[in-house]
Backbone as ProteinMPNN parsed JSONL, in Angstrom:
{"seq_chain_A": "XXXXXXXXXXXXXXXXXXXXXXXXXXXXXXXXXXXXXXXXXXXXXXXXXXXXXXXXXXXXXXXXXXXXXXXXXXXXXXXXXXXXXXXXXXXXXXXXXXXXXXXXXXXXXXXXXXXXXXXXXXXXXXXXXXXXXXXXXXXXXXXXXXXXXXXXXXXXXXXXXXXXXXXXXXXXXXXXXXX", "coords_chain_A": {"N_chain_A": [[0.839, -1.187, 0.0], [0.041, 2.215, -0.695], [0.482, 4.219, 0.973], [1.264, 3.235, 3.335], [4.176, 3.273, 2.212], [4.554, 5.504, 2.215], [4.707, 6.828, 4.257], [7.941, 7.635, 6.9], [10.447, 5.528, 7.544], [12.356, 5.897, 9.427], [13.239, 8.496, 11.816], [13.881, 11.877, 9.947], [14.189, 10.792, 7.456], [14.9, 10.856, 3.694], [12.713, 11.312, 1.101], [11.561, 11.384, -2.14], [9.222, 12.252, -4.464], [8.342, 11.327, -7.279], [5.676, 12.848, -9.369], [2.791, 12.774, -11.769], [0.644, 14.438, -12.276], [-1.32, 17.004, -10.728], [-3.783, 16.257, -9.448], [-2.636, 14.238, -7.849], [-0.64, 14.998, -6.947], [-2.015, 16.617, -4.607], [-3.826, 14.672, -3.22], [-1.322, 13.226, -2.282], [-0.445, 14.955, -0.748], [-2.618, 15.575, 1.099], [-2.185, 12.37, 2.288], [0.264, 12.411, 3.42], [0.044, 14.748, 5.362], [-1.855, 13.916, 6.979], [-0.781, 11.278, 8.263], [1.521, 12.224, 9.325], [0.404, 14.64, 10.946], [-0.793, 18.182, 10.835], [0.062, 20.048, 12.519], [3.227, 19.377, 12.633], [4.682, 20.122, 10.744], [5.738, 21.677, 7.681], [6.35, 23.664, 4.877], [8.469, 24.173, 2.433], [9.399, 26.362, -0.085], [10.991, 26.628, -2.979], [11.36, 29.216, -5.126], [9.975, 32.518, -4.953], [7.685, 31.887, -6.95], [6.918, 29.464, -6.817], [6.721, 29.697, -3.646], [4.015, 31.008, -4.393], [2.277, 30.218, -5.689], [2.019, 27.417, -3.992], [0.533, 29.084, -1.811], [-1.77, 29.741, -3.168], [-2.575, 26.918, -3.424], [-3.435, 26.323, -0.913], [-5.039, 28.538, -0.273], [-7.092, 28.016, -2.264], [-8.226, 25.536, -1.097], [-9.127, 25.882, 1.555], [-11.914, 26.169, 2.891], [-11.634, 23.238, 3.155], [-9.571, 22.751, 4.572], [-7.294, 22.285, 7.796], [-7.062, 25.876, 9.232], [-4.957, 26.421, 9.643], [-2.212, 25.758, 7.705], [0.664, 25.198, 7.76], [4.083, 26.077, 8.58], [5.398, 28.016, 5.963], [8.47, 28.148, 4.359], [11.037, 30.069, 2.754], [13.839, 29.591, 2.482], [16.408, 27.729, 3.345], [18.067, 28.421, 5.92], [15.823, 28.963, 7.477], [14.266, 26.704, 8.152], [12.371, 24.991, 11.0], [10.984, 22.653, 11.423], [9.917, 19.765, 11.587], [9.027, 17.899, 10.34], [9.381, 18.396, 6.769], [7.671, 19.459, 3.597], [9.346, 19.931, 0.62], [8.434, 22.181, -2.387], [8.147, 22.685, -5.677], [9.898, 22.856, -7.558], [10.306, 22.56, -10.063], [8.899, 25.135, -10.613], [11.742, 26.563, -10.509], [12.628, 27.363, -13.193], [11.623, 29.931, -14.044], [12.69, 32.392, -12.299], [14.894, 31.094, -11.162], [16.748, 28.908, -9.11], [19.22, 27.334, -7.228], [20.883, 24.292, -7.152], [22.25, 24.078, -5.275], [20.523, 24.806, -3.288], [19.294, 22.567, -3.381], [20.481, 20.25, -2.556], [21.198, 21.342, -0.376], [19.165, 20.65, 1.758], [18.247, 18.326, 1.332], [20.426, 17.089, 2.71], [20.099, 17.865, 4.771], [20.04, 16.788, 8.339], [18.247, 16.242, 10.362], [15.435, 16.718, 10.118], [12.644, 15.126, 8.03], [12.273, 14.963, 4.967], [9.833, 15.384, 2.114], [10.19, 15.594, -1.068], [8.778, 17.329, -3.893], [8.573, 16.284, -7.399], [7.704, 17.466, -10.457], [6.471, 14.573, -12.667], [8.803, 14.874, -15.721], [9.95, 17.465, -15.347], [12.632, 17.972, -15.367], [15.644, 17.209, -16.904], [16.313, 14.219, -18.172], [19.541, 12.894, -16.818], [19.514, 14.842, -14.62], [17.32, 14.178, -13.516], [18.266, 11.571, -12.528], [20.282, 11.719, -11.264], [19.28, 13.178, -9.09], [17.287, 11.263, -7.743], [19.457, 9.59, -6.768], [20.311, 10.93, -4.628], [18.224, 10.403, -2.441], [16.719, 8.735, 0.23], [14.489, 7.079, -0.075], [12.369, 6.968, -3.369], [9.624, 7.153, -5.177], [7.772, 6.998, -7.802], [5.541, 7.829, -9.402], [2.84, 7.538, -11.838], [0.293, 7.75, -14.528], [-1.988, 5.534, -15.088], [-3.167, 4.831, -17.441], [-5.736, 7.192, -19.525], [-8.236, 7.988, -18.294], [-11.135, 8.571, -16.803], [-11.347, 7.311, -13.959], [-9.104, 8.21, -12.773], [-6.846, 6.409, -12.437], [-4.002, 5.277, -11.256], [-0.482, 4.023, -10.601], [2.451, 2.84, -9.419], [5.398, 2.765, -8.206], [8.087, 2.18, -5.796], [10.793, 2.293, -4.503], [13.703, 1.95, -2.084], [16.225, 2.716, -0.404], [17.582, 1.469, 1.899], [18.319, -0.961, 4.264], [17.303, -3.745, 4.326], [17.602, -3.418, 0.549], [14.573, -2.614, -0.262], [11.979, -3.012, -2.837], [8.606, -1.799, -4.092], [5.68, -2.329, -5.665], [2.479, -0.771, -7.403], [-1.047, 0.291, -7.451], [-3.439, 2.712, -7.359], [-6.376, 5.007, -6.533], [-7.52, 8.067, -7.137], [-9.997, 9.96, -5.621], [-12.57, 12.618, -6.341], [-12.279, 14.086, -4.175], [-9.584, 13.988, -3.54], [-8.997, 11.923, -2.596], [-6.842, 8.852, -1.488], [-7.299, 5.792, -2.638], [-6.511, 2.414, -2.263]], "CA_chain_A": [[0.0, 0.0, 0.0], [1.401, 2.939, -0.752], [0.394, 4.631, 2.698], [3.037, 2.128, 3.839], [5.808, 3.541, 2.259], [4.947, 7.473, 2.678], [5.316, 7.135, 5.999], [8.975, 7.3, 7.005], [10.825, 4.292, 8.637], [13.331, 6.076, 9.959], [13.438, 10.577, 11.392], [15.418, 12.278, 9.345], [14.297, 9.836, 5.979], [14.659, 12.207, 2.638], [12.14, 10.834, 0.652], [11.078, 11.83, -3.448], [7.945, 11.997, -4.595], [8.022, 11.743, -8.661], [4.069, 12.524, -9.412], [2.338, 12.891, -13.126], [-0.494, 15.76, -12.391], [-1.442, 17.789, -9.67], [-4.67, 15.872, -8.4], [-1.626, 13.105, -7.154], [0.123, 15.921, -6.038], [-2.766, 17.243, -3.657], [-3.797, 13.348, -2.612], [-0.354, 12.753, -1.698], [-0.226, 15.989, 0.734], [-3.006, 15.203, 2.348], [-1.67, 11.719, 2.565], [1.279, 12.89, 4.592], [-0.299, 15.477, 6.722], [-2.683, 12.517, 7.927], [0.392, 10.644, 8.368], [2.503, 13.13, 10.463], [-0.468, 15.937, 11.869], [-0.526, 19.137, 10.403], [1.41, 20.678, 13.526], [4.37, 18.977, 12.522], [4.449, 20.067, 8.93], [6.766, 22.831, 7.1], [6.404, 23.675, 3.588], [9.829, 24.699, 2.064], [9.29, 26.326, -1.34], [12.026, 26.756, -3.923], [11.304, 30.029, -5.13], [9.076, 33.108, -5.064], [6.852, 31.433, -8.112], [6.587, 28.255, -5.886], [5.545, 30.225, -2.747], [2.947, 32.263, -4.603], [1.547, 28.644, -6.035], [1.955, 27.02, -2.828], [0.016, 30.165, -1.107], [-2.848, 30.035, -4.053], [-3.41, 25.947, -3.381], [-3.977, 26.512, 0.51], [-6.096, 29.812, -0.832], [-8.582, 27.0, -2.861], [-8.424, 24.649, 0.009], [-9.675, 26.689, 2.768], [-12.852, 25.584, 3.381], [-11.735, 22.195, 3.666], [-8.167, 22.247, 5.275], [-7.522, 23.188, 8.52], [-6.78, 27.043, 9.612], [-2.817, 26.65, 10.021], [-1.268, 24.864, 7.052], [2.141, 25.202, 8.625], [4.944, 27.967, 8.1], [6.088, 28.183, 4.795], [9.718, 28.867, 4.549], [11.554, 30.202, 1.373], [15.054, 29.894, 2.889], [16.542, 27.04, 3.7], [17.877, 28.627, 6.91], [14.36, 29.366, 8.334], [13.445, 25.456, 8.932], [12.141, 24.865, 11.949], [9.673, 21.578, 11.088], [10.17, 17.832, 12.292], [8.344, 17.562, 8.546], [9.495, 19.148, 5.659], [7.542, 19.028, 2.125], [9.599, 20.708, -0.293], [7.388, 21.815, -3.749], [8.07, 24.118, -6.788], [11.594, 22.737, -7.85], [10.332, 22.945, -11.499], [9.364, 25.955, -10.607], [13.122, 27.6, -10.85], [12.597, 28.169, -14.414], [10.966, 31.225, -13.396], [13.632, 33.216, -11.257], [16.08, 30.665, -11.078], [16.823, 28.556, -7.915], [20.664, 27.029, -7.51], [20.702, 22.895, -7.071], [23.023, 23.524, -3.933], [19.263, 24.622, -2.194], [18.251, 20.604, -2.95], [21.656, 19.261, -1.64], [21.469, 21.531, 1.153], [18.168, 20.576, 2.375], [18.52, 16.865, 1.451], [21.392, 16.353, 3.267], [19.623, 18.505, 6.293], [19.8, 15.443, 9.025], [17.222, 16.978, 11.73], [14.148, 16.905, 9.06], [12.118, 13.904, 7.644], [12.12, 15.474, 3.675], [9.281, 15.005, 0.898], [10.451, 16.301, -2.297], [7.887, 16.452, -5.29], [8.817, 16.477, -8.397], [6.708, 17.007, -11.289], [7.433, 14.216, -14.449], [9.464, 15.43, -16.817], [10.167, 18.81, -15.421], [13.976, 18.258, -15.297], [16.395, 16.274, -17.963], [16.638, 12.288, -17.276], [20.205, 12.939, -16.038], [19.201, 15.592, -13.684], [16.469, 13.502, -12.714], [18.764, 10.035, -11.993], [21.336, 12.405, -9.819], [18.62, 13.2, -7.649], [17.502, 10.093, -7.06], [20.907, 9.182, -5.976], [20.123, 11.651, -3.048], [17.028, 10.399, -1.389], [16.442, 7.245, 0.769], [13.136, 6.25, -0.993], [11.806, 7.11, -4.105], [8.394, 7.027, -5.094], [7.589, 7.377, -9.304], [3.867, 7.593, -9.721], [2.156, 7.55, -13.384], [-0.921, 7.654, -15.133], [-2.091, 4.116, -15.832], [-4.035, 5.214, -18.985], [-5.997, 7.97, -19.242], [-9.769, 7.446, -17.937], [-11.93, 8.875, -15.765], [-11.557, 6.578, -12.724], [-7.812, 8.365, -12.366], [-5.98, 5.171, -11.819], [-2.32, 5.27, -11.11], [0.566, 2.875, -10.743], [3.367, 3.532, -8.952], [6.797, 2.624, -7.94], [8.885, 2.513, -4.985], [12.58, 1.778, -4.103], [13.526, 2.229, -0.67], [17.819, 2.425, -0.37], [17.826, 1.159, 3.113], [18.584, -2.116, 4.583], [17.799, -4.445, 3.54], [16.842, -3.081, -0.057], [12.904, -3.271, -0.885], [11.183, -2.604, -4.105], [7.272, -2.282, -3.912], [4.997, -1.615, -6.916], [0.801, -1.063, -6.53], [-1.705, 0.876, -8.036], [-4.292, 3.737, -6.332], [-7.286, 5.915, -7.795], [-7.665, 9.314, -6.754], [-11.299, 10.465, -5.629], [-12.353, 13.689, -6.189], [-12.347, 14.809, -3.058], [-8.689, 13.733, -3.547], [-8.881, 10.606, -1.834], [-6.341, 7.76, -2.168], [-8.141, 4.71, -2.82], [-6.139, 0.938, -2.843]], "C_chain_A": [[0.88, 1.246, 0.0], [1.122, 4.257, 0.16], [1.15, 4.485, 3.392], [3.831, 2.838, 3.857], [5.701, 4.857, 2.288], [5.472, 7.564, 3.421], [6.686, 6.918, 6.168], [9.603, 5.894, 7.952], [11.752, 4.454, 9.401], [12.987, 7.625, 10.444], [14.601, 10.275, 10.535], [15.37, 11.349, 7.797], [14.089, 11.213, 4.972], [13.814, 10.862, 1.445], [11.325, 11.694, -1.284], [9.889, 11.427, -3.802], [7.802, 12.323, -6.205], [6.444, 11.998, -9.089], [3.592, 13.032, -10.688], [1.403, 14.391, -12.735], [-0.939, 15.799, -10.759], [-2.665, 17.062, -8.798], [-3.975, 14.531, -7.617], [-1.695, 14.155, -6.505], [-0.639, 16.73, -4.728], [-3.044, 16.011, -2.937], [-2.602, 13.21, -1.92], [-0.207, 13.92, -0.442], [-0.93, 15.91, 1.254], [-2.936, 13.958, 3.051], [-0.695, 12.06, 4.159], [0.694, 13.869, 5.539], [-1.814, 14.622, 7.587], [-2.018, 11.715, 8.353], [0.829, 11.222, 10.18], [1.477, 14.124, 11.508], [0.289, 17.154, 11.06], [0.438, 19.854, 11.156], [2.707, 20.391, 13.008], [5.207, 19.416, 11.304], [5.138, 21.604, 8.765], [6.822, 22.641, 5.662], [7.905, 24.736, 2.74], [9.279, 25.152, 0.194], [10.77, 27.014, -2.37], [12.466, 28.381, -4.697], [10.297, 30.862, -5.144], [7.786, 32.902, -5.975], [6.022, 30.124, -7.169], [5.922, 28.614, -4.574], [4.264, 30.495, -2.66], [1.889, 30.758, -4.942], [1.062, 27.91, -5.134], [0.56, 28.247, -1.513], [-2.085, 29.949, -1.686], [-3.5, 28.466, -3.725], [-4.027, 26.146, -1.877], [-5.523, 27.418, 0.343], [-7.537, 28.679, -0.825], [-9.176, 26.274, -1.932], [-8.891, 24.982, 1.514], [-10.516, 26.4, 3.419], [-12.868, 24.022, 3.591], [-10.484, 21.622, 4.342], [-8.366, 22.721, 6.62], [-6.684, 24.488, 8.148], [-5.683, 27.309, 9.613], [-2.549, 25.484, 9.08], [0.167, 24.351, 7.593], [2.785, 26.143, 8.161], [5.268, 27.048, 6.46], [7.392, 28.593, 4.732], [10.359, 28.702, 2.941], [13.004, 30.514, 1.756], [15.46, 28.826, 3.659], [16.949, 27.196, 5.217], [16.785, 29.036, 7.897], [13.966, 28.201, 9.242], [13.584, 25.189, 10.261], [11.546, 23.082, 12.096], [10.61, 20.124, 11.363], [10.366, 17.45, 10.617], [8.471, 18.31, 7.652], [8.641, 18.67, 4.304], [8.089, 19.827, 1.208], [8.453, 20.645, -1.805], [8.426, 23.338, -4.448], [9.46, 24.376, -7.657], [11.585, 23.203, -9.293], [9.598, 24.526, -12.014], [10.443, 27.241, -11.512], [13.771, 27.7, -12.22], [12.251, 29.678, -14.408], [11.732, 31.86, -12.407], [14.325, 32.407, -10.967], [16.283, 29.981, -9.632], [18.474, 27.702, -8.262], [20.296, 25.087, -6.766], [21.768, 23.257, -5.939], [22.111, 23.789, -3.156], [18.71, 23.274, -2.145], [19.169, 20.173, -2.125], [21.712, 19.694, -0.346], [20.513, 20.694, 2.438], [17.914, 19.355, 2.452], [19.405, 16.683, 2.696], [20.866, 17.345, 4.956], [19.728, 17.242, 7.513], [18.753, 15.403, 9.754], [15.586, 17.146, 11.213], [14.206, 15.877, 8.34], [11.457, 15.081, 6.141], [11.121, 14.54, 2.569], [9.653, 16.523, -0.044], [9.392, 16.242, -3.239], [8.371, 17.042, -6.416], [8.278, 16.167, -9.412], [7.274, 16.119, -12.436], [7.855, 14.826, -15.628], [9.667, 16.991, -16.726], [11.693, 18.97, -15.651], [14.484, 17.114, -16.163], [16.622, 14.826, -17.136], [18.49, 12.521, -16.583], [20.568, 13.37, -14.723], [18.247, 14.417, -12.805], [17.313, 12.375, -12.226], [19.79, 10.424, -10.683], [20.396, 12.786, -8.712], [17.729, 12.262, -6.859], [18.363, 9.796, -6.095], [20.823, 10.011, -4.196], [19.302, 11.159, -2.188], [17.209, 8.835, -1.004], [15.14, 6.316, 0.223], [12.627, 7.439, -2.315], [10.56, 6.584, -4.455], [7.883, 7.482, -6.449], [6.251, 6.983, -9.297], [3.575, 8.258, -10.896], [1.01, 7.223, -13.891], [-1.129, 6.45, -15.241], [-2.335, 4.126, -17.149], [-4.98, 6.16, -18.562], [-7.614, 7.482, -19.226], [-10.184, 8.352, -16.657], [-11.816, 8.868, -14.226], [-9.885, 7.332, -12.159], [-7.444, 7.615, -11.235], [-4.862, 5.359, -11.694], [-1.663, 4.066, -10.832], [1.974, 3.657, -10.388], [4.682, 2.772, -8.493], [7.96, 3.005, -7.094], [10.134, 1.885, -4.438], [13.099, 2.556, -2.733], [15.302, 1.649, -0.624], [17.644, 2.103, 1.125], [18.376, -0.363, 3.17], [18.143, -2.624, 5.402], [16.724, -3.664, 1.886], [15.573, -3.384, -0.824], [12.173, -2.342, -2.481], [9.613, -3.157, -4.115], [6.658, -1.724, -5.277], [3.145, -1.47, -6.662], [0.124, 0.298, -7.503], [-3.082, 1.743, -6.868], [-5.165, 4.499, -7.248], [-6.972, 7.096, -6.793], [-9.244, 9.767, -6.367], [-11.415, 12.301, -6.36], [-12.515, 14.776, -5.367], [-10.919, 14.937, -2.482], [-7.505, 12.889, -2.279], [-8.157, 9.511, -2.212], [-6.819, 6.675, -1.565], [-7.195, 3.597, -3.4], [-6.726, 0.249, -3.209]], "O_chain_A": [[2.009, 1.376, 0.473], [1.694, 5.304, -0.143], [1.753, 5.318, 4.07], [4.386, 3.259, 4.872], [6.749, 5.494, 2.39], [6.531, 8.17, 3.584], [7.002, 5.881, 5.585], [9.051, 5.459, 8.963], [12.172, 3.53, 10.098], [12.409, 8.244, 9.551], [15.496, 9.452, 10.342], [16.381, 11.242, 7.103], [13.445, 12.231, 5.224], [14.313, 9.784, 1.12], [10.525, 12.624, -1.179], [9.477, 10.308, -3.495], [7.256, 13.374, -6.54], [5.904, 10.892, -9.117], [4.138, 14.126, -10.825], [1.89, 15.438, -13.161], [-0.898, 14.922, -9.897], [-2.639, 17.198, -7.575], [-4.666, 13.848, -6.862], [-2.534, 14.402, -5.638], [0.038, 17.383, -3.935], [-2.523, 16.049, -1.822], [-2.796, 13.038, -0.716], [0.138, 13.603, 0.696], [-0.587, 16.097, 2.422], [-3.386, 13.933, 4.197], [-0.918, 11.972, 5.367], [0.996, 13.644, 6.711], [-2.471, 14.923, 8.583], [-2.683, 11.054, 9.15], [0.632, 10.917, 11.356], [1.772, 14.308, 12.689], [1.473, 17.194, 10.725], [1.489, 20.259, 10.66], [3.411, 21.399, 12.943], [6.33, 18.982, 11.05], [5.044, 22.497, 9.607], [7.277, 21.599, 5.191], [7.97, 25.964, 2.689], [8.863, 24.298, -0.589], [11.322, 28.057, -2.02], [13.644, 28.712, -4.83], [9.274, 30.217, -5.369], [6.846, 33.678, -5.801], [4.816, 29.987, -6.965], [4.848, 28.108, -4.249], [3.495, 30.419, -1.702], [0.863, 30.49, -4.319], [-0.129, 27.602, -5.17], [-0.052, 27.798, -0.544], [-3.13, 29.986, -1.035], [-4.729, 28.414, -3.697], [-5.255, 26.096, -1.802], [-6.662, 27.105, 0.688], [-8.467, 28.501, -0.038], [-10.4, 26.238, -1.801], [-8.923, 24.168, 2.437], [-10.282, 26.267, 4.62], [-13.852, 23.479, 4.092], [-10.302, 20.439, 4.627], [-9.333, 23.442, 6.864], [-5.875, 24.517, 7.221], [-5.315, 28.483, 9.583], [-2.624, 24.333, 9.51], [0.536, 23.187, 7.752], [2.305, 27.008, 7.428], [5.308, 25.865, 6.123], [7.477, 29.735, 5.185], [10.278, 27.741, 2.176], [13.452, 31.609, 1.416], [14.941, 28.802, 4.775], [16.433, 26.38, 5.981], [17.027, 29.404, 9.047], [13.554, 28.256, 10.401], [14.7, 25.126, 10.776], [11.897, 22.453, 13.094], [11.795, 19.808, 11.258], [11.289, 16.982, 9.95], [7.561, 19.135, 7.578], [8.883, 17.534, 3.895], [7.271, 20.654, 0.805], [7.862, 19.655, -2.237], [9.008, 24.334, -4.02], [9.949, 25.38, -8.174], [12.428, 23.954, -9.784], [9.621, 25.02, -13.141], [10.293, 28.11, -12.372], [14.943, 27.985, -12.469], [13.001, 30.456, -14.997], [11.121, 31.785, -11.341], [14.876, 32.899, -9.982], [15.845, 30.755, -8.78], [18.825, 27.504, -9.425], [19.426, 24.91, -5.914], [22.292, 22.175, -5.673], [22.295, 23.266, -2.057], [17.946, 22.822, -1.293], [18.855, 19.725, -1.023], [22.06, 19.027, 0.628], [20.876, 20.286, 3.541], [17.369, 18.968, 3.485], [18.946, 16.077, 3.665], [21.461, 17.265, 6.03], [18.911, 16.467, 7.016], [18.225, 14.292, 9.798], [14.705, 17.651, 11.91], [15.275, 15.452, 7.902], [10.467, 15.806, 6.245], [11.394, 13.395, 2.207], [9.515, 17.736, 0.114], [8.985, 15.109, -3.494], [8.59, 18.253, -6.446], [8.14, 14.978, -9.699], [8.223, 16.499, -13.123], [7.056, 15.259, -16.459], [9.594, 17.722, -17.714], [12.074, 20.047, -16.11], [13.818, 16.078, -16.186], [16.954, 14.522, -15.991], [18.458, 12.074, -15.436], [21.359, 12.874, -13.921], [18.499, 13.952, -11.693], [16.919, 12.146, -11.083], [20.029, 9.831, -9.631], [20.728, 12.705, -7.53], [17.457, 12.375, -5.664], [18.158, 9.737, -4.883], [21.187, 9.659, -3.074], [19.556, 11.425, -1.013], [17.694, 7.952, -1.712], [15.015, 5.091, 0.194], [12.569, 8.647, -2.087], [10.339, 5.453, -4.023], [7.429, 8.62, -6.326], [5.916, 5.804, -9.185], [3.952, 9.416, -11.077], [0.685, 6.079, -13.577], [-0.077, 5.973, -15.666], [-1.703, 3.427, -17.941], [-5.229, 6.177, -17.357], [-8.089, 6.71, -20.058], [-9.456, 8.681, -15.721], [-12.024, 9.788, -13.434], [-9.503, 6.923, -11.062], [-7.508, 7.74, -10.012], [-4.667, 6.062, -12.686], [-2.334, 3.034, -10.828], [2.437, 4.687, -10.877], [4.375, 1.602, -8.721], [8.738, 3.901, -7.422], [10.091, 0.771, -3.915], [12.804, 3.729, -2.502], [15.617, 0.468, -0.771], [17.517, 3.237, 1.587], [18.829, -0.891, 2.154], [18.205, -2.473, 6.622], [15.519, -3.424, 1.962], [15.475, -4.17, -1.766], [12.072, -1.152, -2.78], [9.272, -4.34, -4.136], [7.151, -0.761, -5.865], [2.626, -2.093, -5.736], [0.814, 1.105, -8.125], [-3.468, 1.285, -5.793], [-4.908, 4.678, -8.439], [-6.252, 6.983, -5.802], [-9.748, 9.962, -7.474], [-10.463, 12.974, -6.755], [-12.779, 15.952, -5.618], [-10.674, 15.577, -1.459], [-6.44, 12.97, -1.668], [-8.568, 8.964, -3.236], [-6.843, 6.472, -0.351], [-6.951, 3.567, -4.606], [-6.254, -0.818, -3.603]]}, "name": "protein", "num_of_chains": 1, "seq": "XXXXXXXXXXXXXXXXXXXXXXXXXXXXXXXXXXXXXXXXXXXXXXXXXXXXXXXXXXXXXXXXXXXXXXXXXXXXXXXXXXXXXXXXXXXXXXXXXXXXXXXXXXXXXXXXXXXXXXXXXXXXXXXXXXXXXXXXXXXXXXXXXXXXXXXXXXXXXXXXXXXXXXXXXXXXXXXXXXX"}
């Protein structure tokens, strides 16, 4: 299930979140902040484009999130959070962001890191080096395109001993994940 492997198995796990379209990308955050508790939760955004984005989904979500998303921090020295979700990496087309803000914040030890990264925002080499950074990866993809938004997904977990899980999930549209 892939509830399972959101959750970290370790503090301090840096974890990637490859995801196809944005109604993943909202499922999976409220995934994790059902996971962890909103209290716990820190949204790191990449740059001023990513804030303003990040600012505008909370905006929509209002009437059904709670009242305190968590801080937002646009500076890697700000973090405070147990729980980091970084968003908006693809983004730093738009004002530019420097790849020593991922390494910094990866390699943070004191923070349990979700990265998301939209498919195909960054070159397959770019994309395989940052792999290389995280303790689990997590590649989620369209199954085919339909209605029922089915997915299929893919997870590799560098720990020990190393596990590889694979599984499939719908999305509601209340942006409910459904095994």
């Amino acid at each position: 299930m892939i509830s399972e492997y959101v959750k970290p198995s370790a503090p301090g796990e840096k974890v990637l979140v490859i995801y196809p379209k944005n109604e993943v990308l909202f499922a999976v955050f409220k995934l994790i902040t059902r996971i962890h508790g909103i209290e716990k939760i820190g949204w790191y955004a990449f740059n001023d484009v990513a804030k303003r984005r990040l600012e505008s989904v909370f905006e929509m979500f209002r009437e059904y999130a709670p009242s305190y998303p968590g801080n937002i921090y646009g500076s890697y020295d700000e973090i405070e959070s147990d729980v980091v979700i970084a968003f908006g990496y693809h983004f730093c087309i738009y004002g530019g962001c420097s790849d020593d803000m991922l390494v910094r914040l990866v390699l943070r030890k004191d923070a349990t890191l979700y990265l998301f990264l939209m498919k195909g925002s960054v070159d397959g080499k770019r994309e395989q080096t940052m792999k290389d950074l995280f303790d689990k990866v997590i590649e989620i993809e369209e199954k085919e395109y339909s209605f029922e938004k089915t997915f299929s997904y893919r997870i590799y977990e560098y720990i020990y001993p190393f596990r590889e899980y694979a599984g499939t999930f719908m999305v509601t549209s209340e942006y409910e994940i459904i095994e």
